[in-house]
C-alpha positions, 0 to 999 in steps of 0.5 A: 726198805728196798734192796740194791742187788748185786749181781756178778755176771761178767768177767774182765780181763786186761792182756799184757805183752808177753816178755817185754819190759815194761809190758803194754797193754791192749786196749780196744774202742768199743764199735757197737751202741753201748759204750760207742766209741769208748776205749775199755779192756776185755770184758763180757758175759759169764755163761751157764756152767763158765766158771769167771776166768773161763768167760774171760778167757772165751771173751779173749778169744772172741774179742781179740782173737788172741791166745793166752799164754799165762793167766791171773787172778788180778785179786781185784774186782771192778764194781759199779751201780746201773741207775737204770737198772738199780743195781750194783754189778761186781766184775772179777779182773784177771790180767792175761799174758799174750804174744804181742806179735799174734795178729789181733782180730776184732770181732764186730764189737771193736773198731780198733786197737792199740798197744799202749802203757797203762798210764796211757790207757788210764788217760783214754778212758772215761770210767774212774773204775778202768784207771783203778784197775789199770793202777792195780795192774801196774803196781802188781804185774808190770812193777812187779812180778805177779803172785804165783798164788793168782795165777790160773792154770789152764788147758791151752786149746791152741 
């Protein structure tokens, strides 16, 4: 009998508008081949020594240029299976607090941008994973206030 591996190497992030309420989401289409023209969250690559939530913020930073004020745990993992690669990948979530009102700066990963509820952004994209991570989001960080226990503390390097 073959084994499917699971492998976990990327971290995802939502980012929420800082003090509004209900707060928006950022949502970004993607500009490069995979996954052209997709609308997605932030996500990428753990790197050697990056604990999960130091890539998702690294990517952040990257991806939108934006600095974080408050960060979570969002308790919840995407997971889907590559078939060309016959694996199952698991992606820890956090949900990323912002100052809207930054200038958001894509990198060449990303055409453009919007600001958009989550019921909205579950209607933009194509994967039934993002729109059960943007329900969970919805039910514990815009329905209610987050868990005290998920939040990560972290050193601002702004």
């Amino acid at each position: 009998m073959a084994d499917v591996p699971i492998i976990c190497c990327v971290a995802a992030a939502v980012l929420l508008e800082e003090g509004v309420n209900p707060p928006r989401m950022l949502i970004l289409r993607r500009a490069v081949e995979h996954l052209h023209g997709e609308w997605c969250h932030v996500a990428g690559r753990i790197e050697a020594g990056e604990t999960a939530w130091e890539a998702a913020l690294r990517e952040i930073r990257e991806e939108t240029g934006l600095t974080v004020t408050r960060l979570y745990s969002a308790d919840y993992t995407e997971q889907f299976y590559e078939a060309k690669r016959n694996i199952v990948t698991i992606v820890p979530a956090f949900v990323a607090y912002v100052n809207a009102s930054q200038p958001v700066r894509l990198n060449a990963e990303h055409s453009e941008f919007r600001w958009v509820t989550t019921m909205d952004a579950q209607s933009m994209v194509t994967f039934g994973g993002q729109r059960r991570l943007y329900e969970e989001v919805q039910r514990e960080f815009v329905d209610r206030q987050p868990s005290v226990w998920h939040e990560i503390k972290f050193k601002s390097d702004a």
